[in-house]
C-alpha positions as semicolon CSV with decimal commas, in nm:
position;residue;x (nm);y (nm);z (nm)
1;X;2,895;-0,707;2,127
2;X;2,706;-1,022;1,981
3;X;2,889;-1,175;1,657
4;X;2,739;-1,238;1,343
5;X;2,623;-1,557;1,388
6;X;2,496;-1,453;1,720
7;X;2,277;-1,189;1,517
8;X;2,190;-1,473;1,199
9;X;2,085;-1,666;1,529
10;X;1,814;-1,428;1,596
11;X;1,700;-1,386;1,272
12;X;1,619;-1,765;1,265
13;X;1,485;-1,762;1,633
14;X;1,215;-1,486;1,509
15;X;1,135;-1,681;1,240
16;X;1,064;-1,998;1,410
17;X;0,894;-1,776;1,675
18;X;0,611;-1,696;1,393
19;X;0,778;-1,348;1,264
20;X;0,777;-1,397;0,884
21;X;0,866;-1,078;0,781
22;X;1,242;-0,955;0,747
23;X;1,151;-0,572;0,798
24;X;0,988;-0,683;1,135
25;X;1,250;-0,932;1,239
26;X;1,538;-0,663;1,164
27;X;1,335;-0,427;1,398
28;X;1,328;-0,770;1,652
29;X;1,663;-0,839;1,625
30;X;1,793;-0,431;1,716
31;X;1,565;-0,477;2,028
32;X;1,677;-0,863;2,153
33;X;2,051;-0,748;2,053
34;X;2,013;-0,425;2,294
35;X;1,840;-0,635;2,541
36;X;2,052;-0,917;2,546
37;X;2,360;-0,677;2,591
38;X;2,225;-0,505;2,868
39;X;2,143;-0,807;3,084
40;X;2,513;-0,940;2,965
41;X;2,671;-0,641;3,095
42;X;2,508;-0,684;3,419
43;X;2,577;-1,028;3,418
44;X;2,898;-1,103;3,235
45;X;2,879;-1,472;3,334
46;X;2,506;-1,493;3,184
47;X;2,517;-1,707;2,833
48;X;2,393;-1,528;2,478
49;X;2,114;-1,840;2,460
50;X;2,042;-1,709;2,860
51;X;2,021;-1,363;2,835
52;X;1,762;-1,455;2,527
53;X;1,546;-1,646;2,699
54;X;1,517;-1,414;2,966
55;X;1,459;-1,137;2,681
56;X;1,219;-1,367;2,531
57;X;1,027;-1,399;2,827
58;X;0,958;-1,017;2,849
59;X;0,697;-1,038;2,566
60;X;0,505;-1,230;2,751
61;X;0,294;-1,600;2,740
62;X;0,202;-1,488;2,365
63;X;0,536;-1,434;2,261
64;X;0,583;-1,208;1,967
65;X;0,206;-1,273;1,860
66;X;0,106;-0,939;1,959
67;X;0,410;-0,704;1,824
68;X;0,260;-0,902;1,500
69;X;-0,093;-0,785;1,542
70;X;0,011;-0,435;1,688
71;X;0,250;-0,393;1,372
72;X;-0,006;-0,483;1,128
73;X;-0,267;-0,273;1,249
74;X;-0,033;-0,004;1,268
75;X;0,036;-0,083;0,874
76;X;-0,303;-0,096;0,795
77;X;-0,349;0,289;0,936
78;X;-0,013;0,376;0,770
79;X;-0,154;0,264;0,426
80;X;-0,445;0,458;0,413
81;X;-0,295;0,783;0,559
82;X;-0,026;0,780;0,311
83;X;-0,282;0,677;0,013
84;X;-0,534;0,962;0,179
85;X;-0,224;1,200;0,174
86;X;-0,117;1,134;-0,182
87;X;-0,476;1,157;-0,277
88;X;-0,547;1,510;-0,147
89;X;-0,209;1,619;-0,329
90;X;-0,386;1,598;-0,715
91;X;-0,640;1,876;-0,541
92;X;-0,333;2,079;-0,513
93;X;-0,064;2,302;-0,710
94;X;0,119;2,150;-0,892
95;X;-0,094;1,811;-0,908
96;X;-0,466;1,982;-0,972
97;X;-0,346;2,038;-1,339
98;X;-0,332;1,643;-1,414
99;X;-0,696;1,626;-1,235
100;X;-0,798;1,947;-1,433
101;X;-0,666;1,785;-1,764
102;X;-0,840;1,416;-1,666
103;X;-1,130;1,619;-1,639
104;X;-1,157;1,830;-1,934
105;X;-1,060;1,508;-2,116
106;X;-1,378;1,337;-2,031
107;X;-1,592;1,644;-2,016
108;X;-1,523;1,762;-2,358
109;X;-1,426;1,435;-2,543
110;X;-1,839;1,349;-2,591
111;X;-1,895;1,690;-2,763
112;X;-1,627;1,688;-2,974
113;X;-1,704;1,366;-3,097
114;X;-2,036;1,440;-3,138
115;X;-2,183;1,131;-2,900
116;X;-2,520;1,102;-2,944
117;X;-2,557;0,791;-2,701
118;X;-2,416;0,929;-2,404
119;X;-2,550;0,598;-2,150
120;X;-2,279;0,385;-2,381
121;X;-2,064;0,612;-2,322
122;X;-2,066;0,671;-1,975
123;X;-1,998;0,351;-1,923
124;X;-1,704;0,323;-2,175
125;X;-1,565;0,587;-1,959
126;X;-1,600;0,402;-1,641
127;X;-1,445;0,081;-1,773
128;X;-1,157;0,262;-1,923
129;X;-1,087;0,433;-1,565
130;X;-1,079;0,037;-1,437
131;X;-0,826;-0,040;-1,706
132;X;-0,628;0,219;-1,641
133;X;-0,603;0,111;-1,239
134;X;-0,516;-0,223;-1,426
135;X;-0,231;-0,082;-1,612
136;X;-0,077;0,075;-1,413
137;X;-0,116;-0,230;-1,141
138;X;0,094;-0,389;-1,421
139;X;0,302;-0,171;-1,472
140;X;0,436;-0,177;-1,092
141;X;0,477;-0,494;-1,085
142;X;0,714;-0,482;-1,413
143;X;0,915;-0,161;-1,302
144;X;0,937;-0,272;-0,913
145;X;1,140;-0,557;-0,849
146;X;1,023;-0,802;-0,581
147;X;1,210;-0,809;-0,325
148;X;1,454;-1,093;-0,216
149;X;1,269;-1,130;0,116
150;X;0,947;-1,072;0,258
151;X;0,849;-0,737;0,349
152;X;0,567;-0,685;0,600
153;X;0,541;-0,321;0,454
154;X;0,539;-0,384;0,132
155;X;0,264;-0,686;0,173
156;X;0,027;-0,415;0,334
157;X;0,094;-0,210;0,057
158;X;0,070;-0,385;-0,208
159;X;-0,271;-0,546;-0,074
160;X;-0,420;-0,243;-0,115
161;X;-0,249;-0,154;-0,443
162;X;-0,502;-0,345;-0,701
163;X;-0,771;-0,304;-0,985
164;X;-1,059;-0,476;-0,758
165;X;-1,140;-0,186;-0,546
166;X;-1,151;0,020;-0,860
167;X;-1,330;-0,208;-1,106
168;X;-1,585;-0,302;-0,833
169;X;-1,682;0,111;-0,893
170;X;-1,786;0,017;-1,259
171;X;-2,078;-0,200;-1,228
172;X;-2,222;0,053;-0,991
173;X;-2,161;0,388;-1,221
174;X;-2,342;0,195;-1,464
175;X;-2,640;0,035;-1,244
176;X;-2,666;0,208;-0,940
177;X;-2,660;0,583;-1,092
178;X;-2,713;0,500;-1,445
179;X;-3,049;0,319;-1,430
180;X;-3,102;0,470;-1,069
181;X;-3,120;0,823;-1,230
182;X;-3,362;0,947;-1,473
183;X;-3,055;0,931;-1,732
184;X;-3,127;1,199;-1,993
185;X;-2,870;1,456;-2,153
186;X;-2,879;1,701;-1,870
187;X;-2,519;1,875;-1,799
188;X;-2,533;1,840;-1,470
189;X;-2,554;1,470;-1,481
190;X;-2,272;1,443;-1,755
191;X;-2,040;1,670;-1,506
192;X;-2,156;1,449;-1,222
193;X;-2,013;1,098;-1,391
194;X;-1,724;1,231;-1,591
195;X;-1,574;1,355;-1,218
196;X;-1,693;1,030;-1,059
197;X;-1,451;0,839;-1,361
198;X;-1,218;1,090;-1,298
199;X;-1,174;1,027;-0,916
200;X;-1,124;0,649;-1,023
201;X;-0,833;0,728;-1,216
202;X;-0,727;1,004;-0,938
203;X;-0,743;0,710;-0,687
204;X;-0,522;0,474;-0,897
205;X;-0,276;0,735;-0,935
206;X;-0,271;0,814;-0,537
207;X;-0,260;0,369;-0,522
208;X;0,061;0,376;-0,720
209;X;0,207;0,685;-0,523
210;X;0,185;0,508;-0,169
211;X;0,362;0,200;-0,315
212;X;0,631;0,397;-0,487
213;X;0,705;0,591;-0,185
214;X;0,752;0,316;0,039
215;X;0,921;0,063;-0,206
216;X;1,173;0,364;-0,239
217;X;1,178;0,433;0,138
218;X;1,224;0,001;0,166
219;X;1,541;-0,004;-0,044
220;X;1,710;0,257;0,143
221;X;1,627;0,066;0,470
222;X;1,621;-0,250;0,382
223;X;1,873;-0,292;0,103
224;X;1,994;-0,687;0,192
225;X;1,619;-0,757;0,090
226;X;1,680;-0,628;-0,236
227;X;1,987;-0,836;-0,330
């Protein structure tokens, strides 16, 4: 069995080797401790520093370079399936009520107060859909505590948790379907663009969802990155 320090060691030699991220060089360290073991038992005169190299080796003339880019892309597909997942789930029991309600909300809001310039308001609507992504953006960052060390999940995550993908939907409700259509006070176009700002918000909610779930699922795994 490899000591502490023996372990600490290998957390510093992924580090050095380019691995940046302490969820990936945990995941590093389980596989060169198991390796490393192995080869010892076969070899019980073999050194720790050794039986590393030899480990080291296995990975190949670009060392850890491509678990990097493997585990990455792997995020990257993670991300969006989870944000996809938690996305679909507001289309479903009990979830479709909030979507039913964000809907109503902006359907019925411009009759009841009696809009008569329904262009302005449109676009009202869109921009407060992009502050509301922002808000709540905020708001993660204020009720999720960064972690102590750097978290290759978490950086995937939270790369894709942001107001820019959302805001950059404003300027093209307003100019792209706006101006594009022959705007006018049909129903079916006010149905059309209250669902399209409702979908923003949807998507900001499904945003936050992703990052909760795997800033909870982090903690449990990862707590030492917490403290």
């Amino acid at each position: 069995m490899l000591t502490s320090q023996q372990i600490q060691y290998l957390y510093n030699f992924c580090e050095k080797k380019g691995v940046r991220y302490y969820d990936l060089q945990s995941e590093l360290v389980d596989h060169l401790t198991e390796s490393i073991e192995e080869k010892q038992k076969l070899n019980v005169e073999m050194s720790f520093e050794d039986a590393l190299m030899y480990t080291y080796k296995e990975f190949g003339i670009t060392g850890f370079s491509r678990v990097i880019a493997e585990r990455e892309n792997a995020l990257w597909k993670s991300y969006y399936r989870a944000r996809w997942a938690f996305f679909k789930t507001y289309f479903t029991y009990p979830k479709i009520l909030i979507t039913v309600v964000i809907c109503l909300a902006l359907q019925v809001s411009a009759f009841a107060f009696k809009v008569s310039d329904l262009e302005i308001y449109y676009s009202a609507v869109a921009i407060l859909a992009g502050l509301f992504g922002l808000a709540l953006w905020l708001f993660t960052l204020v009720l999720f505590k960064k972690p102590s060390k750097r978290l290759m999940v978490l950086s995937h995550y939270k790369s894709g948790f942001n107001i820019w993908g959302i805001a950059t939907q404003v300027p093209n409700l307003y100019f792209l379907i706006l101006r594009e259509w022959n705007f006018g006070n049909s129903i079916e176009h006010h149905i059309a663009l209250c669902c399209f700002a409702a979908v923003l918000v949807i998507v900001s909610l499904a945003e936050y969802d992703a990052y909760k779930d795997a800033y909870t699922n982090l903690r449990k795994q990862y707590p030492l990155a917490f403290t």
